[in-house]
N, C-alpha and C positions, 0 to 999 in steps of 0.2 A: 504494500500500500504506500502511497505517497507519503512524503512528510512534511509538516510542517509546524512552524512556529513563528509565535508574535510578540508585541509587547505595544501595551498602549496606554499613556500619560492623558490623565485629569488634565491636572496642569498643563499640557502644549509642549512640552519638555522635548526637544528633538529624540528621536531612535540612534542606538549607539550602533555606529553600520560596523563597525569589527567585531561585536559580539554579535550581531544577524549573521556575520561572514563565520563567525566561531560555533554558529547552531545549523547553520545549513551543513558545515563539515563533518557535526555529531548526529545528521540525519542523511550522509550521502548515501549508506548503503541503503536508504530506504530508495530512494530516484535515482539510478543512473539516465535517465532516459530527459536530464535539465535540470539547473539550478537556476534558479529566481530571488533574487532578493528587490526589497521593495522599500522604500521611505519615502513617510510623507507628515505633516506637520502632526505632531504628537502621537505617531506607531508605525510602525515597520516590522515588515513581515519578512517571514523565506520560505521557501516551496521549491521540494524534490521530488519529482515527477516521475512515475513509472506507469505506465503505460499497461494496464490489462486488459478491457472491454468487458462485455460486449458493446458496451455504447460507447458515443464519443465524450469523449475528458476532456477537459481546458487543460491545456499542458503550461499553462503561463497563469500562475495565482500570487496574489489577488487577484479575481473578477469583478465586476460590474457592470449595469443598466444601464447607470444615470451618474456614475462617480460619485456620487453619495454612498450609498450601501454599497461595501464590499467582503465577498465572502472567502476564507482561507481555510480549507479542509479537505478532508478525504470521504468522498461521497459514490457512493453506488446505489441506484434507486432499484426498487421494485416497484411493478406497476406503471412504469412511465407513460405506457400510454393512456391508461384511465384517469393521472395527474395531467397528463396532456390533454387532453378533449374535455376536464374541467376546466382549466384553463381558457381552452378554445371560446366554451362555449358563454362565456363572461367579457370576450372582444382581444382576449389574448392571439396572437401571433406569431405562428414559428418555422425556421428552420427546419426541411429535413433532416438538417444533424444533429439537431440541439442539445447541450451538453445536458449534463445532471445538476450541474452546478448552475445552469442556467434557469433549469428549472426551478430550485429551490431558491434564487433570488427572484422568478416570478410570483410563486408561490409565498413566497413572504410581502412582495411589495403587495398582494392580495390581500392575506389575511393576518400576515402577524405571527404571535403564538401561536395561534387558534387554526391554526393550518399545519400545524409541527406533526399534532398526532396522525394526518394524512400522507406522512412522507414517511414511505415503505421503504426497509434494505439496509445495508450497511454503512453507518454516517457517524463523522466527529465533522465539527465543522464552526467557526467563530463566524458573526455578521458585525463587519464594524462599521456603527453610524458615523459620518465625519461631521455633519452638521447638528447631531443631538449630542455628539459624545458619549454614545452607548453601544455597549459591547452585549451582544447575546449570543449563546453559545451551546451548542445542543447535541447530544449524543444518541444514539438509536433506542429502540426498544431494548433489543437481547444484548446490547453492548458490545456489538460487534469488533469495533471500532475505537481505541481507545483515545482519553480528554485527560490532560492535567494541566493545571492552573498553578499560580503561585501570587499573590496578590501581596505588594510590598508598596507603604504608606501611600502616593496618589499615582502607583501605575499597578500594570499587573501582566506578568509571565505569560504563556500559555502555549501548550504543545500538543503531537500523539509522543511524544519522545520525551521520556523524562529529563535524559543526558544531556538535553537541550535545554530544558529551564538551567538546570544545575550548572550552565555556562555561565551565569550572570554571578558577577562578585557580590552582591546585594542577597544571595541566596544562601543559605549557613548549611554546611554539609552535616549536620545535628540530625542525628537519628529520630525517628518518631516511636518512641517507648512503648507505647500502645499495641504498635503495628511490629512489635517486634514481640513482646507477648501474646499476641494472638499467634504469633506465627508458631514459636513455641507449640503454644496449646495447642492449636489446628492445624498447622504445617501452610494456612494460605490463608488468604485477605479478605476475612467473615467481616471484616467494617463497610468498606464499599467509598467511603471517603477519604481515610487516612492512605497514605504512600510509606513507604520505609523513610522517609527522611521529613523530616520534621516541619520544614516549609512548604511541602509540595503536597496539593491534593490532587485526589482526581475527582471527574464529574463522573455520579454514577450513572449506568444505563438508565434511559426513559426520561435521564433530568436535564434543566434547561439550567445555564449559569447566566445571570443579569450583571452587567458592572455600569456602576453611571456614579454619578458626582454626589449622590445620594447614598450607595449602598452598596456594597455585594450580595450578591441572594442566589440559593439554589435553590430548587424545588422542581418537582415531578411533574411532568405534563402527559405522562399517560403511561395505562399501562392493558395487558392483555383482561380483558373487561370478562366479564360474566354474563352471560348472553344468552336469549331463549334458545330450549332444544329446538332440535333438529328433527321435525318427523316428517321421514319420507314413507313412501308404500312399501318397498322393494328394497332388501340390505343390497342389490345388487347398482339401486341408484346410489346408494353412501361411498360404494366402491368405486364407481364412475366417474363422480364429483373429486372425490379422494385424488384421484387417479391422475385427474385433468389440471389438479392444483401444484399434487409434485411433478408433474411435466413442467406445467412452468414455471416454478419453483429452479426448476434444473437448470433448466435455457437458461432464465434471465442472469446466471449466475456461470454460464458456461464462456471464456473467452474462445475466438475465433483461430482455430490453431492447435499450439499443442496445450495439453493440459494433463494436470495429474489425481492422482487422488488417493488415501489414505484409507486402503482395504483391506479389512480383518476377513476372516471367512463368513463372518456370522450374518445376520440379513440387513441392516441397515445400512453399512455403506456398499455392499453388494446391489443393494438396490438402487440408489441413487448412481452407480456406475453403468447399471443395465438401464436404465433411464435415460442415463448421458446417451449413452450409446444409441438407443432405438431415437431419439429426438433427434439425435444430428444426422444419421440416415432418414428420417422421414424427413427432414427439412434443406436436405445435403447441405450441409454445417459442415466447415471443414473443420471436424476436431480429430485431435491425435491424442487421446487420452491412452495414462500408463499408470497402473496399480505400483502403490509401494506397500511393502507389508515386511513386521519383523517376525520370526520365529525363532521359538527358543528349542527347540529339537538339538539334541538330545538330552537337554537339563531335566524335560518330563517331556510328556508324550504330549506335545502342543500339537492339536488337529488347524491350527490359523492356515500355516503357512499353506498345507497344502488343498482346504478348501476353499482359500482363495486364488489361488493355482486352478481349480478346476471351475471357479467361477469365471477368472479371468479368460482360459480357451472355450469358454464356452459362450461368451461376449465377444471373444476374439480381439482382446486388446492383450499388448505385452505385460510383465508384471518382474516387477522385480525384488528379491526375497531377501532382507537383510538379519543374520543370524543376531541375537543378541543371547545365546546361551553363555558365550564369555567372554560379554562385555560386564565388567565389575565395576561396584557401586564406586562413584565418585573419579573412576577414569579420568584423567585430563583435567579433572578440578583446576590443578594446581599453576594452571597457565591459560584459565577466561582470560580473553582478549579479543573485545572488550568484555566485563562485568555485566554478567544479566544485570538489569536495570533495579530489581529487587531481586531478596533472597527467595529461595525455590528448594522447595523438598521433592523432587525428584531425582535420586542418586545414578538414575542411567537417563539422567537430560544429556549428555554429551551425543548416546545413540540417534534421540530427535534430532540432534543438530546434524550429526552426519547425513543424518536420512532427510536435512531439509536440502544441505549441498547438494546431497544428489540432485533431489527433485530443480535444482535452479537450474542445472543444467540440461533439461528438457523443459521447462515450464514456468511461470509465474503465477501460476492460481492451479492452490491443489482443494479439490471440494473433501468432505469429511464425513460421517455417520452420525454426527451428533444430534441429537434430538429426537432418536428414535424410541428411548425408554420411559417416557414421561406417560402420554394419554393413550401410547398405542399398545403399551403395558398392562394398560385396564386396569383401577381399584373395583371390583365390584362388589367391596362390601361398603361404599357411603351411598354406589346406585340404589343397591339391596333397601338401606334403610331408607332411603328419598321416597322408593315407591311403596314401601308398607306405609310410612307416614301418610305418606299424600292419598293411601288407598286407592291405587293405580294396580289392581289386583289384577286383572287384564294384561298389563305388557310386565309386571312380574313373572306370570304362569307364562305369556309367551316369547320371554326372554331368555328368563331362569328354566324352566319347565323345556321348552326348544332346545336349550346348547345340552342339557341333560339326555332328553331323548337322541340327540346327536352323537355326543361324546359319551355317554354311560357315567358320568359323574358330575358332581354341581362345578361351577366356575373357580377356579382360584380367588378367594376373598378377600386377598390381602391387606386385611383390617388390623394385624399385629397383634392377634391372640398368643401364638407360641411365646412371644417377649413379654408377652404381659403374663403368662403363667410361669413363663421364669423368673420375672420379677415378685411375683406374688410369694412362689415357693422357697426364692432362694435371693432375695433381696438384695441389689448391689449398692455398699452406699457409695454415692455418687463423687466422692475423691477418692472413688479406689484407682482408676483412670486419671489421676491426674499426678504429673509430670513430677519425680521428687528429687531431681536432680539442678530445679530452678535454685537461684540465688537468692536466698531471705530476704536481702534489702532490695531489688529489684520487686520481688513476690509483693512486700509491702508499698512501696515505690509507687504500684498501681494497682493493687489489690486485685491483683493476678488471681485470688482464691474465688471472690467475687464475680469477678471476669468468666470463671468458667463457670460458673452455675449457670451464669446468664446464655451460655453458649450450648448448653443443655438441654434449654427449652425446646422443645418442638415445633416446628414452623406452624403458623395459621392460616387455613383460607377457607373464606366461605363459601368454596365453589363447592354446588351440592355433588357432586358425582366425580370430579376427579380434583381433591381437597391438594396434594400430595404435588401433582405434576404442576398446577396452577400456581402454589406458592413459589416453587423451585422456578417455576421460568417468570415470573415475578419479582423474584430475589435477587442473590446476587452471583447464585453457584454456577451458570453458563460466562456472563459477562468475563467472571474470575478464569475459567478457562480458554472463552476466549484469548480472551490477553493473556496470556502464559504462550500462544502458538503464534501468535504474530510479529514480526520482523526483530522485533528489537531482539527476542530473544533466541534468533537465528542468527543471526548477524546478514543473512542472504535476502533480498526481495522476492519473498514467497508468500503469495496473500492468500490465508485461509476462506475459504466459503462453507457454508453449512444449510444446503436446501433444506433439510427437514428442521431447520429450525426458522422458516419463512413466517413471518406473524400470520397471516391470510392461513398457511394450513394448517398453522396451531389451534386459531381461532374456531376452523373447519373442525379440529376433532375434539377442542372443549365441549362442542354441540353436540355430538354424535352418543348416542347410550352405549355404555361400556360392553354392555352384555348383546349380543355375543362379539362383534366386529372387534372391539378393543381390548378382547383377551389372547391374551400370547401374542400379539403382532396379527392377527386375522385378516383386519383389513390391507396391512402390507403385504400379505401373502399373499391377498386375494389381487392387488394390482398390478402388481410383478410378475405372476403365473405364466409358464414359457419364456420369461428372460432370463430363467436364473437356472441352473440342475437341482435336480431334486434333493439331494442331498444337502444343500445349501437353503432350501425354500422351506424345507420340511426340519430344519435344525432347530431344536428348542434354543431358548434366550435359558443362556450359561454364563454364570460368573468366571473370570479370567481362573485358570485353573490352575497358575504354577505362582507363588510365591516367589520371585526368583535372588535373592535375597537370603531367606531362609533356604533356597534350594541349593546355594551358593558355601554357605555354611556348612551346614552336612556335609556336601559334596567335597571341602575342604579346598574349595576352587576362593574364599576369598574369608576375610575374618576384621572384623571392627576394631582386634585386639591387634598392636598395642592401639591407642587412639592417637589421632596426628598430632602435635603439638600445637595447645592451642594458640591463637592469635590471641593477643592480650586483649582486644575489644570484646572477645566472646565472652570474658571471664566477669565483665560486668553484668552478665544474663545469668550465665550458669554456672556452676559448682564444680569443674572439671575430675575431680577428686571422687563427687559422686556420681557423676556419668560413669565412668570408670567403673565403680563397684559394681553399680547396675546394669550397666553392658555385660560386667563377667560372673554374673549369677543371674539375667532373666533370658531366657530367649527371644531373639528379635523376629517378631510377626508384623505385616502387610497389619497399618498401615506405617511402618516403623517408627514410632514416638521418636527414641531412644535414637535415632540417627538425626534426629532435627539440628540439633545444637551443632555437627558436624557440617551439614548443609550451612546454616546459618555461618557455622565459624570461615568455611569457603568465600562466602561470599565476602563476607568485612576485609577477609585477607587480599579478594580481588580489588574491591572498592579504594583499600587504603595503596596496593600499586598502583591502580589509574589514575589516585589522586598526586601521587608522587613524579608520578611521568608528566603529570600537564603542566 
């Protein structure tokens, strides 16, 4: 994805052009394909240009209308043409090539806010007024797309690159305490505003940033709503619909050429591959799409690599199989260059990065599997109690009653009686999971004990039928994975896509009754049927089966012991002494607590050489 960064003064205060010249250099590997730097009285912008499609880009940002509004971001729409023909039909006019960014400056000269929650896809993007002196700034639904700010007495930062605010000497390289105890406890970023350093936040998904002479202000401008069902006559119309939505879901997300894509065996990104595939033949699309997949054969018996082997000859695109049975935890740590941008608990990140190289060199847009486990999952125990409540006795017996006479047993309920009768019988209390190798005065510091209770609670939604998926893509746990796979922490320009994670077909299957379509993947089975081998269409949804970690230990292929020496920054967090003990009396399980501090202590080691080189 492109990159870019600004800075804009209350006060009128000229743009310092060697620090825009020192953040377009900290975002080149995001654009090779142009750099842009820009000043004008009171903000100056830069913009690095890379080039994906399908539609056409400004490859020269800032844009503008009228020189008043100008917009600096990285944008990809969905729906363009139903934004276009509103448009139209209100006296607007346009180009056959009309960018994205063109659009979302007619689009705002329209409406405003009030037109933010109608712009579909993948989006970070600032709008600076020159004549109100207001900056608004808006991020997508799912958070595709990452925002961070830094607002210093009458100006204010703002990037998708953090290493780009962090250019400015006004900017304190001070950790965010907060955001380092969470990390600790969760191993990722459960806050959604804070950043690991102290100054810098980010905008979270679905929220708009306001700056003017007046205030800063965040706040939400939408989110995936709650919406009447969906009753059709026929489960074979829900398939149809289903069917028509991930087709264009795919397109609009497919560049013209080559492309890649991140394919396990199992049905989700199998599907979205076989989709690519039959769209760009029925539209002759010239795409050259190429599967990447890791397996771990022969650490255990991984079925990945080779069912997505016979997914890929059977689609007839190439596939390329990278072993990670011994690649060990923390490989290559010791020489990030440059520093993921925060800390990351993933011990075989080094693997992703290899496996992103590769992908660069065939490709710039690899699409993903993500968002297949949420509504196509099915909870149908809140369905179950919606329609007793509501006495909907009727499509109860011919829901419940139908997949029974179908399958010979009732639906998977997944209402979390098994956990709840473990807790009843065998009561865990709830610091028995927490971390005892933190540092007292840290723990106290920010009542880290506190911290996690709160991180215990169980999410809330009052979507009657899928409570569970709605909160999750509402929240903040896609946004957070998004941003862990986009450039920055590749270092290559490789831009993630995620069809099934399209709002429009999220929304599609919020509507939909659980029972029968959205149990076990049903309806994805049923729209893929004949693009996929049977073996692959017919696969239950299986938890990753090999530990590789613990598979690593036994195997005597890698051991935590001794532990590296720590960097002195880590020893402000944790108890090195008691990591130690506990590393070598508890065995280390997925999802490794007891390695965090390790991951953590990498990274400050990396942070404190980058800061030393500049």
């Amino acid at each position: 994805m492109s990159g870019f960064a600004g800075m804009v003064s209350l006060d009128g205060a000229p743009a310092d052009a060697r620090l825009l010249e020192r953040m377009a250099q900290r975002m080149a590997f995001r654009g090779p394909d142009g750099t842009h730097i820009t000043v004008k009285p009171g903000a100056g912008f830069c913009f690095t240009f890379l080039r994906t499609g399908p539609a056409p880009q400004c490859p020269s940002q800032p844009c503008s209308l009228d020189g008043r509004v100008w917009l600096l971001g990285d944008v990809r729409l969905d729906g363009r043409d139903d934004l276009r023909r509103k448009l139209e039909q209100l006296g607007d006019q346009f180009e056959a090539d009309v960018t994205d960014e063109v659009l979302v400056l007619r689009a705002w000269r329209r409406w405003g806010e009030q037109g933010l929650p109608d712009l579909l896809g993948d989006y970070a993007f600032a709008l600076w007024d020159t004549e109100t002196r207001q900056l608004c700034c808006a991020r997508d639904l799912m958070g595709s797309r990452p925002f961070f700010y830094a607002p210093v007495r009458s100006h204010v930062y703002f990037s998708n690159t953090v290493d780009a605010i962090r250019c400015a000497s006004d900017i304190s390289a001070a950790l965010d305490l907060d955001f380092i105890g969470d990390f600790l406890l969760e191993g990722w970023n459960s806050d959604g505003i804070r950043t690991a350093f102290r100054d810098v936040s980010r905008l979270p998904a679905a929220h708009i940033l306001r700056y003017s002479s007046q205030a800063l202000r965040v706040s939400r401008y939408t989110s995936l709503l709650i919406e009447e069902p969906l009753q059709l006559k026929r489960e074979e119309e829900y398939v149809e619909q289903f069917r028509g939505l991930l087709e264009r879901a795919v397109v609009e997300r497919l560049p013209r050429g080559p492309a890649a894509i991140f394919m396990s065996g199992g049905l989700d990104s199998t599907s979205v591959a076989a989709i690519a595939q039959q769209s760009a033949r029925q539209r002759t699309l010239p795409l050259q799409l190429r599967a990447y997949t890791v397996d771990y054969q022969p650490l255990f018996d991984d079925r990945e690599g080779r069912l997505a082997s016979a997914a890929a000859k059977f689609m007839g695109i190439p596939i390329e199989i990278q072993s990670g049975a011994f690649h060990l935890p923390f490989a290559g740590w010791n020489d990030q260059q440059p520093p993921m941008p925060e800390p990351c608990h993933d011990p075989f990140r080094r693997l992703y990065v290899e496996q992103n190289h590769q992908i660069a060199g065939h490709a710039r847009v690899v699409l993903n599997g993500y968002g297949g486990d949420g509504a196509l999952t099915g909870q149908s125990w809140p369905y179950l109690q919606h329609l007793v409540r509501g006495r909907h006795f009727w499509d109860l017996g011919r829901s419940f009653g139908g997949y029974v006479l179908k399958h010979g047993r009732i639906p998977p309920l997944r209402g979390g009686f098994r956990s709840a009768l473990r807790g009843w019988f065998n009561p865990e209390d709830p610091m028995a999971r927490y971390p005892k190798w933190l540092s007292p005065d840290f723990e106290k510091k920010i009542d880290l004990g506190e911290r996690w209770r709160e991180l215990q609670r169980p999410l809330e939604s009052a979507h009657p039928w899928y409570p569970k998926a709605h909160s999750i893509l509402n929240g903040l746990f896609f946004s957070s994975i998004l941003e862990s796979e986009e450039p920055t922490w590749s270092g290559v320009p490789v831009v993630p896509r995620a069809p099934l994670l399209d709002s429009r077909l999220q929304r599609f299957l919020m509507r939909i009754p659980p029972v029968p379509l959205c149990v076990d993947k049903e309806l994805l089975r049923r729209a893929v049927r004949g693009l996929l081998p049977k073996e692959v269409l017919s696969r239950a949804k299986t938890p990753f089966q090999g530990d590789q970690v613990a598979l690593q230990i036994k195997k005597h292929l890698w051991s935590p012991l001794p532990l590296p020496v720590p960097a002195k920054a880590v020893l402000e967090f944790v108890v090195w002494e008691k990591l130690n003990e506990h590393v070598s009396s508890a065995p280390i399980r997925f999802p490794w607590t007891d390695l965090r501090p390790i991951s953590l202590m990498y990274w400050l080691r990396a942070i404190e050489r980058d800061e030393g080189i500049q």
